[in-house]
C-alpha positions in Angstrom: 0.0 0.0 0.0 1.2 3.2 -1.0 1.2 6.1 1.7 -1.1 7.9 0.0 -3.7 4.9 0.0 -3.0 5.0 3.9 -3.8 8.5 4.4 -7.3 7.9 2.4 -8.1 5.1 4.9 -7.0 6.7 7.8 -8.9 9.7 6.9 -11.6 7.3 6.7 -11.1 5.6 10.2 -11.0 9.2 12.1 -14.2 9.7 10.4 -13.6 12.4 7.8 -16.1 12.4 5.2 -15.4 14.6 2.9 -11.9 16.1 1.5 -12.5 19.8 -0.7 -9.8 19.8 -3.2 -8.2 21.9 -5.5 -5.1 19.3 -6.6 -1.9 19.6 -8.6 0.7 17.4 -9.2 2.4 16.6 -6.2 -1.6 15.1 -5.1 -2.0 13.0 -7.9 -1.2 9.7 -5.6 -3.5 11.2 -3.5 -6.5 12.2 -6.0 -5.8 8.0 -7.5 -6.4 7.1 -4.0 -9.6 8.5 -3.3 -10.8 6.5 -6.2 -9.8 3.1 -4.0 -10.7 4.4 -0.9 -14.6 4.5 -0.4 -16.2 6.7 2.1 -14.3 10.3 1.3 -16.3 12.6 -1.1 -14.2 14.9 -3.3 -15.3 18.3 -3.8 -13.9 20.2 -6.1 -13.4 24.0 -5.5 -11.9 26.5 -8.5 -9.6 28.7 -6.1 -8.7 27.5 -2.8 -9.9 30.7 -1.0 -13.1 28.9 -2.0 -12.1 25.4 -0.6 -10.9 26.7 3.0 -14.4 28.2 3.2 -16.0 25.0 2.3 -14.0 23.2 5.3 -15.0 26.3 7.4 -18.6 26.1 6.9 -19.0 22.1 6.6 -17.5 21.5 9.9 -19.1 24.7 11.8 -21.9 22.7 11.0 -21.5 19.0 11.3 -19.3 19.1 14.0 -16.5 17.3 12.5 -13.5 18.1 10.3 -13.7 17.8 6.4 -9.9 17.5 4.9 -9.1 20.3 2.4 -6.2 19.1 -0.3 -3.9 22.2 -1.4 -1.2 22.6 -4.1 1.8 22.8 -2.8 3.2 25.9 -0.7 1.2 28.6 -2.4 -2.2 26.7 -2.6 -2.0 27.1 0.3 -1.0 30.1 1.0 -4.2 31.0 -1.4 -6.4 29.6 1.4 -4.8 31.5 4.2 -7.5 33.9 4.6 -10.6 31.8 4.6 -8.0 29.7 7.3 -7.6 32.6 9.2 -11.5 32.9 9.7 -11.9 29.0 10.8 -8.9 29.7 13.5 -10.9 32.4 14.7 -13.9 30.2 15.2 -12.0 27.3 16.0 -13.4 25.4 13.7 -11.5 21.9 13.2 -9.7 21.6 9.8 -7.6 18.9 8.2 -5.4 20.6 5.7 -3.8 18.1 3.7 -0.8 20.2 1.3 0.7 18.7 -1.4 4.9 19.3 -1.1 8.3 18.5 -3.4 9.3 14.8 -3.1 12.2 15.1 -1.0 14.6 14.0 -3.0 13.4 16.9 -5.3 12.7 19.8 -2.9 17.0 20.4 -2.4 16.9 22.1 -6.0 14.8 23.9 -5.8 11.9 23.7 -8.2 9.8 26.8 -9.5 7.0 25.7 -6.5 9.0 25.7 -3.5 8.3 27.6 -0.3 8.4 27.1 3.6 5.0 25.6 3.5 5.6 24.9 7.2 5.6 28.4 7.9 2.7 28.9 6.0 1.2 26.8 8.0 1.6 28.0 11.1 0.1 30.9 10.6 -3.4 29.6 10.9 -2.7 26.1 12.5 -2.6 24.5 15.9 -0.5 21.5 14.5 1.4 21.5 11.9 3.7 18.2 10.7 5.6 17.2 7.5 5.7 13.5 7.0 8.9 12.0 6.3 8.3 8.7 5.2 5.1 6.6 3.8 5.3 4.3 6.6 4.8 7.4 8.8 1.7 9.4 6.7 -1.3 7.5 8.3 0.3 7.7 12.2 0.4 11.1 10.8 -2.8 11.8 9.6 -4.5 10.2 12.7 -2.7 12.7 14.6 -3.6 15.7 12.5 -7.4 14.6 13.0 -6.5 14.5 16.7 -5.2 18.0 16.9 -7.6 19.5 15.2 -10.7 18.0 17.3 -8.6 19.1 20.4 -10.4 21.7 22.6 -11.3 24.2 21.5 -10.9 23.5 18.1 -8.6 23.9 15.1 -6.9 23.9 11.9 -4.3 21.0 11.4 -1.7 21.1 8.7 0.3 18.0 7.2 2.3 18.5 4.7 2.5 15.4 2.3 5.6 15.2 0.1 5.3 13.5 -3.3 7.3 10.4 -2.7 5.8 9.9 0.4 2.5 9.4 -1.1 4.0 7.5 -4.2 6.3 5.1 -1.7 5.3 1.9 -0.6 4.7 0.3 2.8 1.9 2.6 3.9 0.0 1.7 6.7 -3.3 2.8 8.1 -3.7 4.4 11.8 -6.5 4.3 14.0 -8.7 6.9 15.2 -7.3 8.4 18.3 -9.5 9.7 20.3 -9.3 13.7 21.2 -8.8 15.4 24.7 -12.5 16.0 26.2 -13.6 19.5 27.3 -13.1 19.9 31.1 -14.8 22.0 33.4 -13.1 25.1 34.6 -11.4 25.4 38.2 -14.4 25.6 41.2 -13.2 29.1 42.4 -13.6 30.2 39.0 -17.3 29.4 39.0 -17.9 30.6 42.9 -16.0 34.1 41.1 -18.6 34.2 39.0 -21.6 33.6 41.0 -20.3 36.1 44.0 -20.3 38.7 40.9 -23.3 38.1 39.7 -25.1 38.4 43.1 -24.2 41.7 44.0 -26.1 43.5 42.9 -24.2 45.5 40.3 -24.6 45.7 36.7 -22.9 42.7 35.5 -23.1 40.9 31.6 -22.3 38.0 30.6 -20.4 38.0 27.2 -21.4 34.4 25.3 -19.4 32.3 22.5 -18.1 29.4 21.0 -20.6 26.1 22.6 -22.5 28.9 24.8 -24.1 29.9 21.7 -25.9 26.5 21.3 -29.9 25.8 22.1 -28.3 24.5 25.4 -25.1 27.0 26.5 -28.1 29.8 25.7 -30.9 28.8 27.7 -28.3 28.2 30.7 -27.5 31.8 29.8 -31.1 33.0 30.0 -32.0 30.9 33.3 -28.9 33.0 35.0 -30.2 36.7 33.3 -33.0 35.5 35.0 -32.1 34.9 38.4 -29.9 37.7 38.5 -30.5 40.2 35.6 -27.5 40.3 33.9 -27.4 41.1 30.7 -26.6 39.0 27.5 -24.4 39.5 24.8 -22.2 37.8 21.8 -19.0 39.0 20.7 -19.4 40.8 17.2 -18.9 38.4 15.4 -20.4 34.6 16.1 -19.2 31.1 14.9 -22.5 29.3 15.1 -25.1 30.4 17.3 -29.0 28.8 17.6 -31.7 31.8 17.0 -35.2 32.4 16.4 -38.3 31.4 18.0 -38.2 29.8 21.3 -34.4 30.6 21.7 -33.5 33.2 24.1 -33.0 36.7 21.9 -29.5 37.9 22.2 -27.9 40.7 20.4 -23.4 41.5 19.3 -21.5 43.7 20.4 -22.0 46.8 17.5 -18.9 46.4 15.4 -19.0 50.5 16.0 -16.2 51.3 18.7 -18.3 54.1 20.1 -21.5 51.9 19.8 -19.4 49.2 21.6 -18.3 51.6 24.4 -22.5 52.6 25.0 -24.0 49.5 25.6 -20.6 48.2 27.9 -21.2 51.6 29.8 -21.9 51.1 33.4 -21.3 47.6 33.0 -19.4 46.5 36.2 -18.9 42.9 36.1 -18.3 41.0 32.9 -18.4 37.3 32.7 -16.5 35.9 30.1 -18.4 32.6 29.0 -16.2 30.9 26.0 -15.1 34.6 24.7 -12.7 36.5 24.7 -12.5 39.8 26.5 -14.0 42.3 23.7 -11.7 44.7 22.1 -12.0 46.9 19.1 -11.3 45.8 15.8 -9.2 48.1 15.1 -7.2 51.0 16.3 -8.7 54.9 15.8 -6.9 58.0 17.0 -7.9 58.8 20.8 -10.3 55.8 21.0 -9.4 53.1 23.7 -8.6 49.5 22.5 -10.4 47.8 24.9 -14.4 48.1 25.3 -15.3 47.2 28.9 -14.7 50.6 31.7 -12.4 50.8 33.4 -13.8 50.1 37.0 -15.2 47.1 35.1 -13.9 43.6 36.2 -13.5 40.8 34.5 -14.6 37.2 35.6 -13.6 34.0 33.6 -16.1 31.3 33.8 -14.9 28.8 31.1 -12.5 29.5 28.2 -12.6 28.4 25.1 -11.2 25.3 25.2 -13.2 24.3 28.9 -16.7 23.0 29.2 -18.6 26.1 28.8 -21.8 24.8 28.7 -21.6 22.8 31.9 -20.1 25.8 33.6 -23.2 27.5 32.6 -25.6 24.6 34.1 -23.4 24.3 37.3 -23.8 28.4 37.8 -27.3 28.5 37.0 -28.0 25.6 39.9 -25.3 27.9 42.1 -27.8 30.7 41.7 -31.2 28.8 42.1 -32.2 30.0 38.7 -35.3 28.6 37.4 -35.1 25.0 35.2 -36.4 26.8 32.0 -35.9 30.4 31.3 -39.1 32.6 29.8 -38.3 35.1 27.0 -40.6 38.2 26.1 -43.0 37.6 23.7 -41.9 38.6 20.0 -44.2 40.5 17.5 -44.5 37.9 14.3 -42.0 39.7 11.6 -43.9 40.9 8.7 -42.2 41.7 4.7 -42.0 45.4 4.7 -41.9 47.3 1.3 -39.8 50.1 -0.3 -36.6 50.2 -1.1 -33.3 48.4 0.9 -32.9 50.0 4.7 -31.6 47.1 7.3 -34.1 47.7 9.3 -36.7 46.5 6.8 -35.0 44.0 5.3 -34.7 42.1 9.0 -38.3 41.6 9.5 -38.7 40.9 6.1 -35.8 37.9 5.8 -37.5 37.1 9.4 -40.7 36.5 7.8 -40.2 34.5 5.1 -36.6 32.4 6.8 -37.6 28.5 6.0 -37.7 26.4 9.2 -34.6 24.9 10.6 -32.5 27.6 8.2 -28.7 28.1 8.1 -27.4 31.5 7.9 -24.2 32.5 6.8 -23.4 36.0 6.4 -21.0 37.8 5.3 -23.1 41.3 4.4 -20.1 43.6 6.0 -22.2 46.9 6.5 -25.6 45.3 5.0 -25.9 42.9 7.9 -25.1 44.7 11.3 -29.0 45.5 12.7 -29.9 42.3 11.4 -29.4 40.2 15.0 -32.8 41.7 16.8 -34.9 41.8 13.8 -34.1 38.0 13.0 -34.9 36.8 16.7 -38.4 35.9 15.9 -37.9 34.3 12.8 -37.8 30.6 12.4 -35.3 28.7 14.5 -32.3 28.8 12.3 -28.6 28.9 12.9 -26.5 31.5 12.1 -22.6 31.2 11.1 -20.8 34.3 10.5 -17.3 35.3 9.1 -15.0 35.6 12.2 -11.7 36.6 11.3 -12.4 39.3 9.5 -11.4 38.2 6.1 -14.1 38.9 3.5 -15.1 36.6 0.9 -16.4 34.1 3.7 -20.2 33.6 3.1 -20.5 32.3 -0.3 -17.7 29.4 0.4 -18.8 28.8 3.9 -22.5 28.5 2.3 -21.4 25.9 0.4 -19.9 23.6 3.1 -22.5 24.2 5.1 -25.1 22.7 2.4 -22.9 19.8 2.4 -22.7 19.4 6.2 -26.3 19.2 6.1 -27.9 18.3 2.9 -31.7 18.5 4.0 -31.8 21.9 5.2 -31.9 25.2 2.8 -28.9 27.3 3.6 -29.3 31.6 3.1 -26.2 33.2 2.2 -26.0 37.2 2.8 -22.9 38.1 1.0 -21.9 41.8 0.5 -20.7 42.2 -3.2 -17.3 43.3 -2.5 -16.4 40.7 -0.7 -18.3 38.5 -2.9 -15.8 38.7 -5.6 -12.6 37.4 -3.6 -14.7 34.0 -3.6 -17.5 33.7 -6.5 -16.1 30.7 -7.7 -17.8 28.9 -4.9 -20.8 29.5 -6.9 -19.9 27.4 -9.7 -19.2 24.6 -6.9 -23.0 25.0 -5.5 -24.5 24.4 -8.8 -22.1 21.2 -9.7 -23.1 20.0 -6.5 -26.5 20.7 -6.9 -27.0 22.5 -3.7 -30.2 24.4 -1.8 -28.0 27.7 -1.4 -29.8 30.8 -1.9 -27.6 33.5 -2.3 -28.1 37.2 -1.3 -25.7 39.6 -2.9 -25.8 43.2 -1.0 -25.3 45.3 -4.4 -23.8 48.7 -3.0 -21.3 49.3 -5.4 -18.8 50.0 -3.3 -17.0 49.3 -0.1 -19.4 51.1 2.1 -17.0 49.9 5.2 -14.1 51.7 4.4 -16.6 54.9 3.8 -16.8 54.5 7.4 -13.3 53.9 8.8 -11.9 57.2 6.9 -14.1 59.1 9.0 -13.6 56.9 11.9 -9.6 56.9 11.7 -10.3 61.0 11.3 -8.9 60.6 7.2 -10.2 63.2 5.1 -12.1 61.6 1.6 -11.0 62.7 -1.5 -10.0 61.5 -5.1 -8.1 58.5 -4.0 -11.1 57.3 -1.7 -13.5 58.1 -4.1 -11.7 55.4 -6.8 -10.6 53.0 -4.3 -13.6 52.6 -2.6 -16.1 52.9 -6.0 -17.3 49.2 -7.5 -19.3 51.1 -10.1 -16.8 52.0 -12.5 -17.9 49.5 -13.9 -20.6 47.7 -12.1 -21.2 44.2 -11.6 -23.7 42.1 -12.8 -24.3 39.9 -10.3 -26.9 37.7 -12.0 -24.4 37.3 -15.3 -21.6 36.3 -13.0 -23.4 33.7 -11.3 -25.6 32.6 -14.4 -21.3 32.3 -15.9 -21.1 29.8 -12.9 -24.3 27.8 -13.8 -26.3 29.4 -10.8 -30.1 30.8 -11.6 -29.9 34.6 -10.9 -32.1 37.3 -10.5 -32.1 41.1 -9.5 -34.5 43.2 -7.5 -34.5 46.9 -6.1 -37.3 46.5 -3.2 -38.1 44.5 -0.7 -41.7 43.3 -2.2 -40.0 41.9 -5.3 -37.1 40.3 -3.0 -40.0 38.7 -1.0 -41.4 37.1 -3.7 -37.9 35.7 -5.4 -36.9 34.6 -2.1 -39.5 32.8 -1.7 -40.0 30.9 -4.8 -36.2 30.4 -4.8 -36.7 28.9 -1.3 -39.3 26.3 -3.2 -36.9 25.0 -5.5 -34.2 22.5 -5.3 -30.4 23.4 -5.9 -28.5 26.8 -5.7 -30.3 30.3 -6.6 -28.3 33.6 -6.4 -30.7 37.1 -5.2 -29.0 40.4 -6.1 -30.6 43.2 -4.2 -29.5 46.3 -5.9 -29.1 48.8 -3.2 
């Protein structure tokens, strides 16, 4: 058996179901294997920002690693951003990355590049395997790593004569590290905070952000009336009806800085403590006051969600948590404003929904006009790299195959990834796509004035996507995705819908 034949089956052993590929030569051992190795599907992705995004999204969702197959140094390094966001979420990865057979890599061939270092940029393990006897020990490992707590990317790099050379042998599944439950004074912290009276918040991510983590939440605001929120930006969180309503932190550093005001005591459940995203000239970096303290109840990598139980019994909260009652969402009509086009994607959301958005300035006051809509999930870009939506949408429709995914994708960052379109329709997938037509980076609008930059000529072009404008619909009809555009919310509502009706991928483009 060669060692690329034992990296299939071990693949296969840990459970890893699915390998998004975009393959070059040194993978071709690899690529023959997969056709002798039952049990991995091979999804192919044009550019491999696109196939990072896949992994991202599929294993958000199903809970388990996919394996993503890169050419060589700068495949990779193609993928980086897309990696970047899964790191953030920690969202378990298997990069498997092609590399010079080592008998070839001393000379130096055109491809060459410290893929290692690459690597570690985004990666909590990262491992070059040496000999074919050695890839499937290897690859069991990788699997291992990246299921660790709390989650993460896993690089091996496979050179070409180890997946050519014989003697091979498949690993085992080893099992991963399980989440344990943070230190007893950190809890009793916690609970001493929360009953004294001041106004404390409890800042929620990673597992508290499941049906479960969230109605622990809700049974503490409830006992003691602290206040809920997410970070800014969420990996996966359960919403809509019948799940406690819980809005971000506003991207917006002064917006940030109002709603932590007064705050006195923040509980850190699975998050981090909330800083801005950037720098701006005489604004702090951190968002929480300064007589504000901070109290770790579980990090990331601990058992957040039975540190959530354990406090809410600590506090004699009540066994199920109520929630205000929620006006039904109704479709509103006119032209795009986000605070129409919430109750309106509310209203018409399909049951048991994924949500992945990207939308940048589009989507920010969407989180409380979405919390009566259908229960749904809702995956969102992380990292901060755009272009995450439309891949991520993809790998989410394969993670789950009988639910309809919505994609809200803003249309600059749409075009660093549109290729996963034409991945959607050769898959045949229930995506519907909404592009936020601006035509422009409306962000960066915002962060000149923010940073204090005066506009001007330069601005004005490097900010402008109208010079000349895309047509959405021609792009993704080009990738064999059924498009359509619409300027109001009336005429959205009814394209949504009947796009919702229909079986594989549909792409919306809301001129705005």
């Amino acid at each position: 058996m060669d060692g690329a034949e034992s990296l299939a089956r071990t693949l296969v052993a840990c459970g890893v179901e699915v390998c998004f590929a975009n393959p070059g030569t040194s993978e071709m051992h690899f690529v023959a294997a997969l056709d002798r190795v039952p049990g991995v599907r091979a999804v192919l992705g044009l550019a491999e920002a696109a196939v990072a995004g896949f992994a991202d999204g599929y294993a958000r969702m199903a809970g388990r690693p996919a394996a993503t197959l890169f050419h060589c140094g700068p495949g990779l390094a193609n993928g980086l951003a897309n990696l970047h966001n899964a790191r953030r979420a920690h969202t378990p990865v298997v990069n498997i990355v092609g590399d010079q057979a080592t008998h070839h890599r001393p000379h130096d061939p055109p491809l060459t590049a410290d893929t290692e270092a690459l690597a570690r940029t985004v990666s909590c393990w990262v491992r070059t395997s040496l000999r074919s006897e050695d890839v499937g020990e290897d690859a069991a490992r990788a699997v291992q790593a990246a299921l660790a707590p709390p989650g993460g990317v896993a690089t091996l790099v496979l050179p070409a004569d180890c997946a050519w050379g014989e003697g091979g042998r498949p690993a085992a599944a080893l099992a991963a590290p399980a989440r344990r439950m943070p230190a007893p004074e950190a809890l009793r912290e916690a609970a001493l905070a929360l009953r004294s009276g001041e106004r404390a918040m409890l800042l929620l991510s990673g597992p508290a952000l499941t049906e479960r983590g969230l109605r622990a939440a809700a049974r503490i605001a409830q006992a003691t009336g602290a206040e809920l929120r997410t970070p800014t930006q969420v990996p996966r969180m359960a919403r809509g009806r019948g799940r406690p309503p819980v809005d971000r932190i506003p991207y917006v550093v002064d917006a940030a800085l109002k709603v932590l005001e007064g705050v006195r005591h923040l509980v850190l459940a699975g998050a981090r403590p909330p800083v801005g995203f950037f720098a701006y000239p005489g604004k702090p970096s951190t968002l929480w006051p300064a007589d504000c303290a901070l109290h770790r109840l579980a990090g990331p990598a601990e058992d957040v969600v039975g540190a959530l139980e354990a406090l809410a019994d600590e506090l004699a909260a009540p066994p199920e948590p109520t929630f205000p009652a929620l006006a039904k969402p109704e479709p509103q009509r006119g032209p795009f404003r986000a605070d129409a086009f919430g109750p309106t994607l509310a209203a018409l959301l399909p049951e048991d929904a994924i949500v992945a958005e990207d939308a940048v300035t589009s989507g920010r006051a969407l989180f409380p006009y979405t919390w009566a809509a259908a229960p749904h999930d809702w995956i969102q870009i992380t990292g901060g790299a755009i272009g995450w939506a439309f891949p991520a949408a993809t790998g989410a429709a394969i993670a789950c195959p009988a639910r309809r995914v919505v994609c809200l994708q803003g249309d600059g960052g749409g075009m660093y990834t549109l290729q996963a379109l034409w991945t959607q329709a050769r898959e045949r997938l229930d995506v519907v796509n909404i592009v936020f037509a601006n035509r422009r980076y409306a962000i960066l609008q915002g962060e000149l004035a923010a940073a204090g930059a005066r506009p001007g000529p330069a601005s004005e072009a490097l900010f402008d996507l109208g010079r000349p404008a895309l047509g959405w619909t021609k792009l993704a009809e080009g990738m064999g995705v059924e498009a359509a555009r619409v300027e109001t919310l009336e005429a959205f509502a009814d394209v949504f819908s009947a796009a919702c009706r229909r079986r594989g991928p549909f792409l919306v483009e809301f001129a705005i």
